[in-house]
PDB file of the backbone (N, CA, C, O) and the ligand in Angstrom, with CONECT records:
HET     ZN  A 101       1
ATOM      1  N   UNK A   1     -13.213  11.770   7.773  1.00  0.00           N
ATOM      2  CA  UNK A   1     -11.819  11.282   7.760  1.00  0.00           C
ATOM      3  C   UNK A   1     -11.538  10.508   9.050  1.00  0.00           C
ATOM      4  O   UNK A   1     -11.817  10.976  10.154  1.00  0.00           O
ATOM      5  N   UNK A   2     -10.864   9.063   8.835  1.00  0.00           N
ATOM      6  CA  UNK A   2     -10.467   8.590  10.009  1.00  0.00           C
ATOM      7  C   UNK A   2      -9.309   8.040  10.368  1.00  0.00           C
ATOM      8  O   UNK A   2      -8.956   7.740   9.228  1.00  0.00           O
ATOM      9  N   UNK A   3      -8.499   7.694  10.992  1.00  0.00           N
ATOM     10  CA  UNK A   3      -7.008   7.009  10.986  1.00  0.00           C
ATOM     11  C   UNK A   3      -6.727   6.137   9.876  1.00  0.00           C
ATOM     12  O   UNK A   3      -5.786   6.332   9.107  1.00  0.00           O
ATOM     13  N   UNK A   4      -7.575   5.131   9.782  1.00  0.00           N
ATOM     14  CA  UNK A   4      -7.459   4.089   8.681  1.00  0.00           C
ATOM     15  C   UNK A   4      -7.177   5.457   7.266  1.00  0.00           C
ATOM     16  O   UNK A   4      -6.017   5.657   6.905  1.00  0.00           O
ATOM     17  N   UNK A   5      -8.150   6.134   6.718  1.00  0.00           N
ATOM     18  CA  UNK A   5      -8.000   6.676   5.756  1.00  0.00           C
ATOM     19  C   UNK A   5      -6.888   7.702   5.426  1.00  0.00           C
ATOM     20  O   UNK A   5      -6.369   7.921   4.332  1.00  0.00           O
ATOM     21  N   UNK A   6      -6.618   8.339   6.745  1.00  0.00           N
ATOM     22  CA  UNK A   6      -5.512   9.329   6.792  1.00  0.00           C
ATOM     23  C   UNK A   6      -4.242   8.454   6.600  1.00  0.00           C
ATOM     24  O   UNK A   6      -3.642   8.595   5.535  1.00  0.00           O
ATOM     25  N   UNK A   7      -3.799   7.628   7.448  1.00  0.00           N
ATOM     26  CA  UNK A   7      -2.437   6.409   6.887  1.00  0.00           C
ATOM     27  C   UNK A   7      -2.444   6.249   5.788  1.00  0.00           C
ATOM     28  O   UNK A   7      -1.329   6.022   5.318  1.00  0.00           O
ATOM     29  N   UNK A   8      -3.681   6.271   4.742  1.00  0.00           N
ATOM     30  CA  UNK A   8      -3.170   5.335   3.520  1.00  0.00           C
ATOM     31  C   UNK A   8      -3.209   6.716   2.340  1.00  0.00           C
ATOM     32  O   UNK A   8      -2.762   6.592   1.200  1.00  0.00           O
ATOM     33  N   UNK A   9      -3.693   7.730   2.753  1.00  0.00           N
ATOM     34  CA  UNK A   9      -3.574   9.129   1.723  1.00  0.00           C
ATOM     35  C   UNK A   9      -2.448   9.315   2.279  1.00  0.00           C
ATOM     36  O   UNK A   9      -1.687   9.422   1.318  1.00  0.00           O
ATOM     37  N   UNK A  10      -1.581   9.471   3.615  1.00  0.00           N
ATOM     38  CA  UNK A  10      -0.220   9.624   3.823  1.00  0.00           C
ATOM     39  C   UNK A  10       0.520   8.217   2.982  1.00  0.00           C
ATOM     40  O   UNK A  10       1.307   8.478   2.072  1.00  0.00           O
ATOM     41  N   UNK A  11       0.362   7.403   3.170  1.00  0.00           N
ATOM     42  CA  UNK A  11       0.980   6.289   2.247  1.00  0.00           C
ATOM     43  C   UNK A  11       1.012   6.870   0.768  1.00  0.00           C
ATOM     44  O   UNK A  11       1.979   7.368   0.192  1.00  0.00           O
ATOM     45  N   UNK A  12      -0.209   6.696   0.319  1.00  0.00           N
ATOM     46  CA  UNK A  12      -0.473   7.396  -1.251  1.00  0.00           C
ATOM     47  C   UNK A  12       0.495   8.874  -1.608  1.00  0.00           C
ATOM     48  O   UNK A  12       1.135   9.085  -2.638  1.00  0.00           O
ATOM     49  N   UNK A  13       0.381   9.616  -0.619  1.00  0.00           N
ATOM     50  CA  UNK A  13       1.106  10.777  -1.207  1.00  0.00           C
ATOM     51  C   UNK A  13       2.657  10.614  -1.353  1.00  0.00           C
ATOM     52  O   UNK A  13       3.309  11.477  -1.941  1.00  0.00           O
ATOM     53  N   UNK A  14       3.224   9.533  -0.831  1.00  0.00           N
ATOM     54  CA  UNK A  14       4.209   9.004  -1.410  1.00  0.00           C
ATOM     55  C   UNK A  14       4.523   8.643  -2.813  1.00  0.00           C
ATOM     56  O   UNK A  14       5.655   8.585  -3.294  1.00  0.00           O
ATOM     57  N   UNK A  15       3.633   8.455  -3.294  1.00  0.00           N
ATOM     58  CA  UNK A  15       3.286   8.048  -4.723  1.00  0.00           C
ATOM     59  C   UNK A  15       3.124   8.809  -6.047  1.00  0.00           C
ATOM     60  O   UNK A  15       3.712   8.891  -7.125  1.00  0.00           O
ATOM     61  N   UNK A  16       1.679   9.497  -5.243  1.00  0.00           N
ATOM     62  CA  UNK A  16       0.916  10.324  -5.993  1.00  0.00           C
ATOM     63  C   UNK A  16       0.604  11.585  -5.360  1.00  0.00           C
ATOM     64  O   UNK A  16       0.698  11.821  -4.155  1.00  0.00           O
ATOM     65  N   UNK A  17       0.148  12.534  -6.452  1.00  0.00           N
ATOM     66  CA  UNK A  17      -0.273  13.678  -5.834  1.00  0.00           C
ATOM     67  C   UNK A  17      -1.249  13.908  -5.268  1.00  0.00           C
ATOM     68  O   UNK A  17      -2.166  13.699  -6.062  1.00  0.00           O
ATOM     69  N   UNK A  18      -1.780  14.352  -3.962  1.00  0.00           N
ATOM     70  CA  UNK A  18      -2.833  14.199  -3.899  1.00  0.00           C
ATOM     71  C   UNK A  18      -3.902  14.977  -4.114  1.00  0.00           C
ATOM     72  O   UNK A  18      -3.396  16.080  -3.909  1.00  0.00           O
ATOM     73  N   UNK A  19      -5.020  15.181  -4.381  1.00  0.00           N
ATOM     74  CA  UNK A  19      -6.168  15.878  -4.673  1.00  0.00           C
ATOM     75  C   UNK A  19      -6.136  17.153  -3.454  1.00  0.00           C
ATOM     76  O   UNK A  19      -5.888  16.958  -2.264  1.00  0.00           O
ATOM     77  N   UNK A  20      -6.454  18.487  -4.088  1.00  0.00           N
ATOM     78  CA  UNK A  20      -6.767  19.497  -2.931  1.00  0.00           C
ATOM     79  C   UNK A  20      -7.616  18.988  -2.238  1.00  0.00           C
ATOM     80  O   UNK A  20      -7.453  19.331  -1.066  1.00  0.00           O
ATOM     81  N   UNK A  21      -8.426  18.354  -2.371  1.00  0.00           N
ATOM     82  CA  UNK A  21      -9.691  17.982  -1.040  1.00  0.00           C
ATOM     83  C   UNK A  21      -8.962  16.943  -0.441  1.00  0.00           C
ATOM     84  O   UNK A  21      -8.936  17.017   0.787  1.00  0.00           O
ATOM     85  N   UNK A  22      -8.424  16.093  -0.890  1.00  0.00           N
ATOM     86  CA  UNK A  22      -7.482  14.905   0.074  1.00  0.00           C
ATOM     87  C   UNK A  22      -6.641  15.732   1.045  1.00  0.00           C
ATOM     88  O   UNK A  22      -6.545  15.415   2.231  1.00  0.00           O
ATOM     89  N   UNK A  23      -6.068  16.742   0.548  1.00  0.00           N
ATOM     90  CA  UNK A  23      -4.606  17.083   1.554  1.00  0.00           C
ATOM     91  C   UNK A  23      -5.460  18.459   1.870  1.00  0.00           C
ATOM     92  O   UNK A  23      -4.617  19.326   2.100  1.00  0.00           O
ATOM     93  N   UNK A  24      -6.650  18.962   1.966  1.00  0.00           N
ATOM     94  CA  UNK A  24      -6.951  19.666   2.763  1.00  0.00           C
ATOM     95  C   UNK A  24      -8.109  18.661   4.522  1.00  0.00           C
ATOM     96  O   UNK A  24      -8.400  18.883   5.697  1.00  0.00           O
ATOM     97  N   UNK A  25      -8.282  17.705   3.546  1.00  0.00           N
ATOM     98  CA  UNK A  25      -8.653  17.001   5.222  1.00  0.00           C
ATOM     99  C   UNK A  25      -7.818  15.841   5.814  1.00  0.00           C
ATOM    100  O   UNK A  25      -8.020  15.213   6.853  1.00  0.00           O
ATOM    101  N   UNK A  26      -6.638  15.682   4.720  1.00  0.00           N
ATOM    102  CA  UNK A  26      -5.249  15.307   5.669  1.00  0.00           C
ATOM    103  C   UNK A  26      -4.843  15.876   7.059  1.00  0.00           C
ATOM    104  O   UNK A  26      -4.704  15.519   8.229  1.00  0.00           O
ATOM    105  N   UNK A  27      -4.699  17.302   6.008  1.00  0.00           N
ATOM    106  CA  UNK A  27      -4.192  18.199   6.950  1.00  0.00           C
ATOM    107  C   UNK A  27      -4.884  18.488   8.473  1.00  0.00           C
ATOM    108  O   UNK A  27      -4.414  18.593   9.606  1.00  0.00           O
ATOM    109  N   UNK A  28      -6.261  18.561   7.893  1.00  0.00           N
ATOM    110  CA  UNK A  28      -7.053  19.107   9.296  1.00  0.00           C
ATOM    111  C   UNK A  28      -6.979  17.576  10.035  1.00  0.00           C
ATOM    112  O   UNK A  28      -6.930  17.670  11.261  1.00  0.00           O
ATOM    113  N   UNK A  29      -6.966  16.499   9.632  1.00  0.00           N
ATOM    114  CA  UNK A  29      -6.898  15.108  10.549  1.00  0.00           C
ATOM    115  C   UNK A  29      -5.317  15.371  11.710  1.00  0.00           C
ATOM    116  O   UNK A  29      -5.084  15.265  12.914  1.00  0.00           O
ATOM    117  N   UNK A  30      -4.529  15.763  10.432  1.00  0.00           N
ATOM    118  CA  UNK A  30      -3.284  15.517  11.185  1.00  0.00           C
ATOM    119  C   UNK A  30      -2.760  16.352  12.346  1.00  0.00           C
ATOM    120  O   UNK A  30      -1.903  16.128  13.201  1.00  0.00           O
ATOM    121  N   UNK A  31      -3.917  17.853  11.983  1.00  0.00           N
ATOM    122  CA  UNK A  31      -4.241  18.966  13.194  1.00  0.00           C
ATOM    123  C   UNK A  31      -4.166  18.183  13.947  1.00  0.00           C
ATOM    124  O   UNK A  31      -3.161  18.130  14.655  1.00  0.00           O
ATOM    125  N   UNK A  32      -5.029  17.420  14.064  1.00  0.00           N
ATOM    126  CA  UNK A  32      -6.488  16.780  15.655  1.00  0.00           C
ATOM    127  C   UNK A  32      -5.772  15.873  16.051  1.00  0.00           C
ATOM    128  O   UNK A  32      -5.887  15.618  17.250  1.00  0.00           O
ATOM    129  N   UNK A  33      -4.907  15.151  15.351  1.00  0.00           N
ATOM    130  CA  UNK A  33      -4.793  13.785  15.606  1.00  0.00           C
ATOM    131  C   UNK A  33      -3.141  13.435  15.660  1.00  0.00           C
ATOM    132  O   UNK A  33      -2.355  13.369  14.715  1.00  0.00           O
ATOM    133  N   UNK A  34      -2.960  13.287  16.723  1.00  0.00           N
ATOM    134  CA  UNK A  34      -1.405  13.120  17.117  1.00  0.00           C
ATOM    135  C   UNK A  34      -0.677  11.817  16.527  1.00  0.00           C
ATOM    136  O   UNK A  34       0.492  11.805  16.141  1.00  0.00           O
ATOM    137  N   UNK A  35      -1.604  10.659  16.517  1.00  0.00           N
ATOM    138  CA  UNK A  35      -0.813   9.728  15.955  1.00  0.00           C
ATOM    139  C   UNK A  35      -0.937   9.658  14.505  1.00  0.00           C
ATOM    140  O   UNK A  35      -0.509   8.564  14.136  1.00  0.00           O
ATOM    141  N   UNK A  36      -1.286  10.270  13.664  1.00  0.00           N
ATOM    142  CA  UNK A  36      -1.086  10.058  12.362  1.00  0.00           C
ATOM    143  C   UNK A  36      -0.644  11.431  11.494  1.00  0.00           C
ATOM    144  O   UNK A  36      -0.473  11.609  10.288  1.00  0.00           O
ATOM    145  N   UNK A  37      -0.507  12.576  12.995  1.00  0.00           N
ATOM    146  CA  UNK A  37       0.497  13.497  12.759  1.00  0.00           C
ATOM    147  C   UNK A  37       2.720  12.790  12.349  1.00  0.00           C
ATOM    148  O   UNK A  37       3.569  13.223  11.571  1.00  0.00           O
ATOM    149  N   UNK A  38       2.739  11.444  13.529  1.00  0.00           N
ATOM    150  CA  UNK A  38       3.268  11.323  14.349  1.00  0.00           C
ATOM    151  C   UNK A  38       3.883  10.602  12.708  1.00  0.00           C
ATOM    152  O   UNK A  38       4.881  11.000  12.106  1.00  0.00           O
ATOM    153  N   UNK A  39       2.777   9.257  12.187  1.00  0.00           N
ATOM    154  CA  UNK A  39       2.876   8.596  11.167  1.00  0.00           C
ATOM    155  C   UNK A  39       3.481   9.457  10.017  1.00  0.00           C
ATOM    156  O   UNK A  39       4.397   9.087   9.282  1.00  0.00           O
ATOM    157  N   UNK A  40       2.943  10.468   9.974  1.00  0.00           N
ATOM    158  CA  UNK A  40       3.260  11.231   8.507  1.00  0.00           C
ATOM    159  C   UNK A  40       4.737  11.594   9.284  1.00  0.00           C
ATOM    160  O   UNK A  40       5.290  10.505   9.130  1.00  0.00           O
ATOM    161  N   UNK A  41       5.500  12.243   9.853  1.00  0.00           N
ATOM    162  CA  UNK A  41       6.132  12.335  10.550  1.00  0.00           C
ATOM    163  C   UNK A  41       7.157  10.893  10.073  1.00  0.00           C
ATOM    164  O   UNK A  41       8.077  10.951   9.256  1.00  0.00           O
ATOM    165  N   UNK A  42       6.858  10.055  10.574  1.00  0.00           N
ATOM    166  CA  UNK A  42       7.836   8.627  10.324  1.00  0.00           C
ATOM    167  C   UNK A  42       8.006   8.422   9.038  1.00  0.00           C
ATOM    168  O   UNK A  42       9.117   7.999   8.722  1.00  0.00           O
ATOM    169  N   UNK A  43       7.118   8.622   8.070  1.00  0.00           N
ATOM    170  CA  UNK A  43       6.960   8.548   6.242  1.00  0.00           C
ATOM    171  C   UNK A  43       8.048   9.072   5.475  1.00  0.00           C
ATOM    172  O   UNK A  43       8.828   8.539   4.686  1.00  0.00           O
ATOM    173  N   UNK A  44       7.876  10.591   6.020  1.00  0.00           N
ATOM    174  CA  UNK A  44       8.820  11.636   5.249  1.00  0.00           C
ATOM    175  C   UNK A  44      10.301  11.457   5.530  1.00  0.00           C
ATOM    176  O   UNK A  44      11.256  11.540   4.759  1.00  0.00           O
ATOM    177  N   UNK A  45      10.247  11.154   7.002  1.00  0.00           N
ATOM    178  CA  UNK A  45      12.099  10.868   7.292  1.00  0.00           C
ATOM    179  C   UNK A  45      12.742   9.405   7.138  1.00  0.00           C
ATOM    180  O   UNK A  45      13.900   9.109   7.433  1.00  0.00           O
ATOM    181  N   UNK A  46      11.780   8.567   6.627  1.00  0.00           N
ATOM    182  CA  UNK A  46      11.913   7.291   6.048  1.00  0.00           C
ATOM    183  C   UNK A  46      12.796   7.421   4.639  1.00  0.00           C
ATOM    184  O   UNK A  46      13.936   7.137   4.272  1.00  0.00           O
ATOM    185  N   UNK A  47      11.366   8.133   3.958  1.00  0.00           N
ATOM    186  CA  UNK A  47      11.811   8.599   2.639  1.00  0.00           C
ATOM    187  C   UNK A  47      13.076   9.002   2.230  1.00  0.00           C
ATOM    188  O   UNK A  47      13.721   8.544   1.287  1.00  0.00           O
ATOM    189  N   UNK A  48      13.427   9.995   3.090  1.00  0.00           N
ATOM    190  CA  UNK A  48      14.582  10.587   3.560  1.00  0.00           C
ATOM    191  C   UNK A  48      15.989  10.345   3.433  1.00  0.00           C
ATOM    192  O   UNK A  48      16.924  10.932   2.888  1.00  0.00           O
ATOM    193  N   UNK A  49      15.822   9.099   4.230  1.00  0.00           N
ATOM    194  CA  UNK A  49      16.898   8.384   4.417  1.00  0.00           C
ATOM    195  C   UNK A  49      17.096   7.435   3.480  1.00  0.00           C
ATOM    196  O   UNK A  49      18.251   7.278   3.083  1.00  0.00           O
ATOM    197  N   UNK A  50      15.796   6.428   2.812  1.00  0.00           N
ATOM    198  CA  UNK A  50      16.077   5.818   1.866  1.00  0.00           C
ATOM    199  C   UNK A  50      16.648   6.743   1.198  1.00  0.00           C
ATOM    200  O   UNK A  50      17.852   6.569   1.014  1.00  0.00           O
ATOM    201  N   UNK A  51      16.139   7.773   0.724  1.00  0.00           N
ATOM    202  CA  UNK A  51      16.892   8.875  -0.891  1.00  0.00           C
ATOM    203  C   UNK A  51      17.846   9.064  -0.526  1.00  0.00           C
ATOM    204  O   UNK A  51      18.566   9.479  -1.434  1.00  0.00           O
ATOM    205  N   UNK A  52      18.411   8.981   0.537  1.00  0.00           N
ATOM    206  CA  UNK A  52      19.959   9.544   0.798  1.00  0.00           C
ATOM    207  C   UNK A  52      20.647   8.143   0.817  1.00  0.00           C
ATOM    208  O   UNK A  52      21.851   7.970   0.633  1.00  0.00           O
ATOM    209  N   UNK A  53      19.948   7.401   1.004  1.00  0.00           N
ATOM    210  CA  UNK A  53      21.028   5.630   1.351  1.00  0.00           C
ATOM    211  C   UNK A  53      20.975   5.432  -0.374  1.00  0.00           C
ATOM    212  O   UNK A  53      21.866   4.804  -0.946  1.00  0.00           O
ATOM    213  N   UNK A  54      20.109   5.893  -0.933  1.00  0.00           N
ATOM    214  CA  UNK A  54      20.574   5.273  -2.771  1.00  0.00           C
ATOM    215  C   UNK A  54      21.222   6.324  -3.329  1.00  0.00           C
ATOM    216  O   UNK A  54      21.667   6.094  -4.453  1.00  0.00           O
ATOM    217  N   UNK A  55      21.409   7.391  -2.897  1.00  0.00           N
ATOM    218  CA  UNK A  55      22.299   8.088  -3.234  1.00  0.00           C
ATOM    219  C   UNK A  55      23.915   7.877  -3.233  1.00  0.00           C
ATOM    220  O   UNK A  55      24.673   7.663  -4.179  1.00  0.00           O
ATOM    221  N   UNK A  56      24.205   8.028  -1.676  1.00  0.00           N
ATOM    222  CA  UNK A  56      25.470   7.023  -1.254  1.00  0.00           C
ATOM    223  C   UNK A  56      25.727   5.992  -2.350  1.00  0.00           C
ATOM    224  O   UNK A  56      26.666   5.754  -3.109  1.00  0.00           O
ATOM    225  N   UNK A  57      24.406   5.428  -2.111  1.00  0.00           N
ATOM    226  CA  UNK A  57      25.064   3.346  -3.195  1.00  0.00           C
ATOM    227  C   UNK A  57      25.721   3.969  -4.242  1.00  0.00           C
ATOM    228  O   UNK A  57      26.913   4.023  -4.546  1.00  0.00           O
ATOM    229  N   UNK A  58      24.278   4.630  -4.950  1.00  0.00           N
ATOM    230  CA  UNK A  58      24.798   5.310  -6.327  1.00  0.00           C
ATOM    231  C   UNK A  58      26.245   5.672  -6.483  1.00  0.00           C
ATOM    232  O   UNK A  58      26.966   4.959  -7.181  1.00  0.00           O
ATOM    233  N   UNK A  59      26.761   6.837  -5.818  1.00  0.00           N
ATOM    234  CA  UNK A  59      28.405   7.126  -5.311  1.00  0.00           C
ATOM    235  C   UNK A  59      28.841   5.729  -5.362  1.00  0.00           C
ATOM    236  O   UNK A  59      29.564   5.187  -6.198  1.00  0.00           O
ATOM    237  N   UNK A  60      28.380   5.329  -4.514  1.00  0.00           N
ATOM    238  CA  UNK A  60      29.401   4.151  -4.708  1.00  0.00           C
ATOM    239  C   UNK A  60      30.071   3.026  -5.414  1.00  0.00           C
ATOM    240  O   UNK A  60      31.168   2.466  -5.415  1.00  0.00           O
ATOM    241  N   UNK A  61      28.486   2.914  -6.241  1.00  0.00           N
ATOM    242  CA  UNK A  61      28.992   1.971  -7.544  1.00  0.00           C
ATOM    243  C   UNK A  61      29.238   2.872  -8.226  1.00  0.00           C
ATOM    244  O   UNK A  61      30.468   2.921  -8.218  1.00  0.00           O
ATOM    245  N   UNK A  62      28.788   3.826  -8.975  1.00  0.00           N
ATOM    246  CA  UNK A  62      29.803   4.894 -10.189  1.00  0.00           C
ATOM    247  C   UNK A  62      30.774   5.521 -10.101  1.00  0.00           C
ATOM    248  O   UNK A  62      30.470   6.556  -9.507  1.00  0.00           O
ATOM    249  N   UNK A  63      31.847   5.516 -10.356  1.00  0.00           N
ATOM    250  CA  UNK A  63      32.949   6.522  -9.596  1.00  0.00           C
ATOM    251  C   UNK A  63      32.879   7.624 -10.599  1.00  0.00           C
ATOM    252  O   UNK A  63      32.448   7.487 -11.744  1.00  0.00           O
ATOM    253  N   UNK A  64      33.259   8.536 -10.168  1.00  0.00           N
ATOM    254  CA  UNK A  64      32.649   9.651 -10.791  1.00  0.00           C
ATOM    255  C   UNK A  64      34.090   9.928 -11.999  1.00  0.00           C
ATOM    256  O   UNK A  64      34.042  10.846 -12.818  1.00  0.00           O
ATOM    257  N   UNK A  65      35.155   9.077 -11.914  1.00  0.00           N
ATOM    258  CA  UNK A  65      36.078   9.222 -13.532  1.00  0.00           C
ATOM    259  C   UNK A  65      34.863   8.369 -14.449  1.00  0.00           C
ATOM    260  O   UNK A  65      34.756   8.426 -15.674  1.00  0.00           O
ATOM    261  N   UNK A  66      34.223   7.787 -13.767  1.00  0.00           N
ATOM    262  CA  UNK A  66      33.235   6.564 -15.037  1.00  0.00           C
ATOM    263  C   UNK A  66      32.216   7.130 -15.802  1.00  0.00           C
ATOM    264  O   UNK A  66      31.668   6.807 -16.856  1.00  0.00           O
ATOM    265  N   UNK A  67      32.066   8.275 -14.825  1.00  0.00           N
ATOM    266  CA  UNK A  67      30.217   9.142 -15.834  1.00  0.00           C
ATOM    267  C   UNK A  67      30.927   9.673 -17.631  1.00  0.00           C
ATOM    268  O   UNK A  67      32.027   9.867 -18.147  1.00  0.00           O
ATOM    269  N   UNK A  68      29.871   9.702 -17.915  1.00  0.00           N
ATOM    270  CA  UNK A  68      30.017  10.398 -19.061  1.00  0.00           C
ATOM    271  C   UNK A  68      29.862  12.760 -19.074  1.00  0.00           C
ATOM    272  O   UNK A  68      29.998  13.382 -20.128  1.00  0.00           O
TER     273      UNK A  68
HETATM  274 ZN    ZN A 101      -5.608   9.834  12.893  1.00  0.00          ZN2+
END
């Protein structure tokens, strides 16, 4: 496992699920390795915030007398 590969299975698990052998030497990379601890780290609270900023929109264009 190396930086290049760990970024893009952290990328991917955005996506997809990943394989027990993927996210068991994720994990041990992201042990050892501060900057792509750091990366996964930036991913999830990205995510985060996007899901919460389309949430808001959502609120905002539907008003909630409009749902069914
Ligand atoms: Zn790394």
């Amino acid at each position: 496992m190396n930086c290049d590969r760990a970024t893009r299975l952290i990328s991917e698990s955005q996506d997809r699920l990943l394989t027990a052998g993927e996210r068991t030497v994720l994990e041990v990379h992201t042990w050892t390795c501060v900057g792509c601890r750091n990366f996964k780290r930036q991913v999830g609270f990205l995510r985060q915030a996007m899901a919460a900023f389309a949430q808001r929109h959502d609120d905002d264009e539907d008003p909630p007398m409009g749902r069914v």
